[in-house]
TORKOL-4160 file (C-alpha; in steps of 0.2 Angstrom, whole numbers, padded with zeros to 4 digits, m for minus):
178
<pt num="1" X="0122" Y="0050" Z="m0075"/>
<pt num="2" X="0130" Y="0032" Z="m0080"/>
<pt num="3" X="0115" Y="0022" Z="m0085"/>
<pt num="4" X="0118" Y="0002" Z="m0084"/>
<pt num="5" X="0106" Y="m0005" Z="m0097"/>
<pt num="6" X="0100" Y="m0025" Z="m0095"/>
<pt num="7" X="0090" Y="m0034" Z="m0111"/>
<pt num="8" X="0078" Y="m0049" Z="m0104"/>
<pt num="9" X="0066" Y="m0060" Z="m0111"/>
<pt num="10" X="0057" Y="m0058" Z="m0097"/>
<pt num="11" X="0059" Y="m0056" Z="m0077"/>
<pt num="12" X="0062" Y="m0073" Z="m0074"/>
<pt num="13" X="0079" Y="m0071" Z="m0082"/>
<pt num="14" X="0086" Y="m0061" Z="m0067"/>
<pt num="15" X="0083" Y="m0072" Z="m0054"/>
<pt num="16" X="0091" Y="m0086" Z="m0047"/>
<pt num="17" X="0077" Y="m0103" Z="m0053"/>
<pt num="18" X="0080" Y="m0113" Z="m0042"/>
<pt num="19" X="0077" Y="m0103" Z="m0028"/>
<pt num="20" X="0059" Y="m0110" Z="m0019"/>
<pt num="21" X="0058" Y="m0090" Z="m0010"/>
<pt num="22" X="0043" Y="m0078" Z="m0015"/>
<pt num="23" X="0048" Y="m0068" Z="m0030"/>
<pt num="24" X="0054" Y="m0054" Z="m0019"/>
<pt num="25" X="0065" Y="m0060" Z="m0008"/>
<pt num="26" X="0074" Y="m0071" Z="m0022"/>
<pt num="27" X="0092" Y="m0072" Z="m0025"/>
<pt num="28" X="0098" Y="m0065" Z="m0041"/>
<pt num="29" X="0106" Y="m0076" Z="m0055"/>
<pt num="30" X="0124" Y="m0076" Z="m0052"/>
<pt num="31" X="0128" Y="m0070" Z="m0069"/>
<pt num="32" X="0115" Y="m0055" Z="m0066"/>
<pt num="33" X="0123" Y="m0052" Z="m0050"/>
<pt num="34" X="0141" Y="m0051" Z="m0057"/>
<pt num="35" X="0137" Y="m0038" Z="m0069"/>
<pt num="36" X="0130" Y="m0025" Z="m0060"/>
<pt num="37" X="0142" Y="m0027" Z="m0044"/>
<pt num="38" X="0154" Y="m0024" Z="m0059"/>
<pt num="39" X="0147" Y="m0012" Z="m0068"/>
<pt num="40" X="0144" Y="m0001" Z="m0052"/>
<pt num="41" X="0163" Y="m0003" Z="m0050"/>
<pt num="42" X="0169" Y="0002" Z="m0064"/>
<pt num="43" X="0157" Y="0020" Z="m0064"/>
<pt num="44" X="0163" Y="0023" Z="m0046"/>
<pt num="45" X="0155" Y="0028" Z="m0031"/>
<pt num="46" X="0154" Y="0048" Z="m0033"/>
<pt num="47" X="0144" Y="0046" Z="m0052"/>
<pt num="48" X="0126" Y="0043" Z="m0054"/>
<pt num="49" X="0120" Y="0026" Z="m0059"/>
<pt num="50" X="0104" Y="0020" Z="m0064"/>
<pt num="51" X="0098" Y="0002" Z="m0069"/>
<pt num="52" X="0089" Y="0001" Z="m0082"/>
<pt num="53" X="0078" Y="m0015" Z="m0089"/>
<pt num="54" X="0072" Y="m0017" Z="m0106"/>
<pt num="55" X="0059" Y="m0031" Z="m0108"/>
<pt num="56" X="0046" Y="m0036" Z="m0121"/>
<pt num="57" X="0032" Y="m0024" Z="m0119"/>
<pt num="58" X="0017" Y="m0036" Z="m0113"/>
<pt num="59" X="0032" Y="m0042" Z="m0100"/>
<pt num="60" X="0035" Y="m0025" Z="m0095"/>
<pt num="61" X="0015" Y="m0022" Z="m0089"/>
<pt num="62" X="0016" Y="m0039" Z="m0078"/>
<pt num="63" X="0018" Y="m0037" Z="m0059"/>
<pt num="64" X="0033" Y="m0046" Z="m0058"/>
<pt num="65" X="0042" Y="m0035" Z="m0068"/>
<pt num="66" X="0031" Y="m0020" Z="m0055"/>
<pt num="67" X="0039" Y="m0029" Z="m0043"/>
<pt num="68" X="0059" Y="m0030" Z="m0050"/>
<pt num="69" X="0065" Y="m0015" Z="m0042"/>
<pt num="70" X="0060" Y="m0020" Z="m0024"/>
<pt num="71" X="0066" Y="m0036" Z="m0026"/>
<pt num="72" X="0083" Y="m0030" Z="m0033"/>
<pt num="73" X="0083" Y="m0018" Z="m0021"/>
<pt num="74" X="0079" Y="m0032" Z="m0006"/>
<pt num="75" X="0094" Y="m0042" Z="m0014"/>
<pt num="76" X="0107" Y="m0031" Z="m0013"/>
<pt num="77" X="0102" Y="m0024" Z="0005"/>
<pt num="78" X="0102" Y="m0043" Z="0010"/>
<pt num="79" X="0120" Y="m0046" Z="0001"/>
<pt num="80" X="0126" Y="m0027" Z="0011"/>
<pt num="81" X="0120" Y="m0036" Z="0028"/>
<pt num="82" X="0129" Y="m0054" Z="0025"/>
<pt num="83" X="0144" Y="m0043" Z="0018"/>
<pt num="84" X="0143" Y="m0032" Z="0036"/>
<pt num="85" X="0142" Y="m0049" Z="0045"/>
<pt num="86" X="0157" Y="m0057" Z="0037"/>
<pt num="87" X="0166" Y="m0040" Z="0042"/>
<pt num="88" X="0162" Y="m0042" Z="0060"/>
<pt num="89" X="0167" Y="m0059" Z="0059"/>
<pt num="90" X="0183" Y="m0057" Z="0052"/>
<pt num="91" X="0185" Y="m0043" Z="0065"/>
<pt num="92" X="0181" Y="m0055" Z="0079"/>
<pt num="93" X="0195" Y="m0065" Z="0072"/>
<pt num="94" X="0207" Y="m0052" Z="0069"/>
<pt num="95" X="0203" Y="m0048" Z="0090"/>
<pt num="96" X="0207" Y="m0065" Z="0096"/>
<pt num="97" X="0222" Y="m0070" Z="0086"/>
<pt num="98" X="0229" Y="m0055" Z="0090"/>
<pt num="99" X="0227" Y="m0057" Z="0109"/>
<pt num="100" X="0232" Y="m0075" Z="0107"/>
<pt num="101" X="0247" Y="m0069" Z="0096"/>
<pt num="102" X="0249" Y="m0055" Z="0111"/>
<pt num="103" X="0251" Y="m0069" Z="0122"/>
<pt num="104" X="0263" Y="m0080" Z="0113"/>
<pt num="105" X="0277" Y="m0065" Z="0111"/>
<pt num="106" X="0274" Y="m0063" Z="0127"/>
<pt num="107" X="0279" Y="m0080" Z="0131"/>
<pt num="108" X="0293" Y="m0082" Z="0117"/>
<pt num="109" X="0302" Y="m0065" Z="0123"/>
<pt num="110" X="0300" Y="m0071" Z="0143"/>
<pt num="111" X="0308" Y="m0087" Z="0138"/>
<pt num="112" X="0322" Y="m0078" Z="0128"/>
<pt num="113" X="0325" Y="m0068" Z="0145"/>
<pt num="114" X="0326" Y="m0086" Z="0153"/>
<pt num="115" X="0337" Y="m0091" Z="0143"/>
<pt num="116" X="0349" Y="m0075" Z="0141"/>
<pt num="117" X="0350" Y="m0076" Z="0158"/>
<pt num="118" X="0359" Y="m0095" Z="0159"/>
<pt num="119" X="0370" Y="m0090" Z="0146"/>
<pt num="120" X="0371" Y="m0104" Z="0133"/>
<pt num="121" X="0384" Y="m0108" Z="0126"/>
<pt num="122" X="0388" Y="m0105" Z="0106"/>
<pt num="123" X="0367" Y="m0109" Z="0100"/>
<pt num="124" X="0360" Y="m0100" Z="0113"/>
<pt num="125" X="0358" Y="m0084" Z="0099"/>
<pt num="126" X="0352" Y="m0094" Z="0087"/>
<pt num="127" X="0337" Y="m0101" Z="0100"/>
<pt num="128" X="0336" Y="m0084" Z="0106"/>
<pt num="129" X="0334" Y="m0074" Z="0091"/>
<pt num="130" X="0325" Y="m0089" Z="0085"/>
<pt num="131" X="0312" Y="m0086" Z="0099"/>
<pt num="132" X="0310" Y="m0068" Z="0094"/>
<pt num="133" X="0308" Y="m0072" Z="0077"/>
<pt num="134" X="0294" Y="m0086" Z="0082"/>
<pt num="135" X="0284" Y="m0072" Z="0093"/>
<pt num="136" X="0284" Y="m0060" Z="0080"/>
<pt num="137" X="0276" Y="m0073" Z="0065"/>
<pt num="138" X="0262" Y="m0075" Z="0077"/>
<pt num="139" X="0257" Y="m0058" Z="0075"/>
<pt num="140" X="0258" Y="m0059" Z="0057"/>
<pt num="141" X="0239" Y="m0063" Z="0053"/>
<pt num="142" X="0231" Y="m0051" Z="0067"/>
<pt num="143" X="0242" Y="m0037" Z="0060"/>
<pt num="144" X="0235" Y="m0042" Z="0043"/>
<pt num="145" X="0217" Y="m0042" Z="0045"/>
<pt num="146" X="0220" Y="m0024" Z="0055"/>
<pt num="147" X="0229" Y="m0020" Z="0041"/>
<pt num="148" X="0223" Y="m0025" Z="0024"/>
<pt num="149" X="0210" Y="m0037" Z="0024"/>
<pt num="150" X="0196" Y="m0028" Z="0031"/>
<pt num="151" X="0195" Y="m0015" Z="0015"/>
<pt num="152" X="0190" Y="m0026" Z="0002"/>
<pt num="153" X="0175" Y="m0033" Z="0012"/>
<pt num="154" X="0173" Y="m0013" Z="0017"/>
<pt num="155" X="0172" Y="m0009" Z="m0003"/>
<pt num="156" X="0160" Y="m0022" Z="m0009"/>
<pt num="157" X="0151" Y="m0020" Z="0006"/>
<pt num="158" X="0148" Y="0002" Z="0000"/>
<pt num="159" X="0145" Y="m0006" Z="m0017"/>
<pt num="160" X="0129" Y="m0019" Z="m0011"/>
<pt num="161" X="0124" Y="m0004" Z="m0001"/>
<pt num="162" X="0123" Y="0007" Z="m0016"/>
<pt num="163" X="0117" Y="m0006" Z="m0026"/>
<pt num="164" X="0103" Y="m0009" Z="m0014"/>
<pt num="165" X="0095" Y="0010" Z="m0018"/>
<pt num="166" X="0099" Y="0012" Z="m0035"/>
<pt num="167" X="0085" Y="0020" Z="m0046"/>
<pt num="168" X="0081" Y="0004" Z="m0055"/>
<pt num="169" X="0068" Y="0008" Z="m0072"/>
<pt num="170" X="0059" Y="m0005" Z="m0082"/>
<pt num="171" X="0058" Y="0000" Z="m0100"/>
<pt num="172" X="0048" Y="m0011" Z="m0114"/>
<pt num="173" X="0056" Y="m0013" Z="m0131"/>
<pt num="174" X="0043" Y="m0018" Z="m0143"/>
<pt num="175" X="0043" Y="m0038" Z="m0150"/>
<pt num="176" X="0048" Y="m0043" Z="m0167"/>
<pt num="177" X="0033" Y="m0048" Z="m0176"/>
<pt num="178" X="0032" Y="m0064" Z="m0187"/>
């Protein structure tokens, strides 16, 4: 088990301070954030993790810090559900600029037909392959987002999910006297 290992002050230190929510539902600090997103991928998905956090020892007895594994825990799970809803969204897109870009080489190879058919004189191959051409770059984006850009937002998305029911420990470390 690969244990990711976090040193506060105290609770407060993970959480975003601005943020008017109640102590559960609020975001974490971005820095805080970053490191464990990170740190999880970097272990990988198929090894144990576990979160550990050290705090003083009368910080590690308070209820908010009780309360720091739920509210990590709720994070996550509600970065995994805007993660799921960009994903859809960007699948939406993918859905309607490819029928759009359906449409469009449609019409460009229909109106190299037209145009094969007059028989034009010495341009008429430029226009026509031209046309081709054109149709084709419409379906340059929908192929991409069939094709590539839906795994990064697939990855991050497993990462918040796993992230969201990692074993998360508090642990006090005793303060330096004077």
């Amino acid at each position: 088990m690969t244990l990711v290992e976090i040193r506060l002050r105290e609770v407060r230190q993970m959480f975003h301070t601005l943020d008017p929510a109640p102590f559960r539902e609020k975001d974490l600090e971005e820095a805080a954030e970053r490191y464990l997103v990170d740190a999880c991928r970097e272990v990988g998905m198929r090894i144990p993790l576990k979160v550990v956090v050290y705090l003083p020892s009368d910080e590690a007895e308070s209820p908010a810090a009780r309360s720091l594994p739920e509210a990590v825990h709720h994070y996550f799970h509600y970065r995994e559900r805007q993660v799921r809803a960009d994903l859809l969204q960007l699948l939406r897109y993918g859905a309607a600029s490819l029928a759009i870009g359906l449409m469009f080489l449609a019409a460009c190879l229909l109106l190299r037909r037209v145009l094969l058919g007059h028989r034009p004189p010495l341009n008429g191959s430029f226009i026509n392959e031209g046309l081709l051409i054109l149709g084709w770059v419409a379906m340059w984006r929908p192929i991409e987002i069939f094709l590539y850009d839906w795994w990064p937002l697939t990855r991050r998305r497993a990462l918040l999910r796993r992230l969201a029911s990692v074993p998360l420990e508090i642990r006090a470390w005793p303060t330096a006297g004077p």
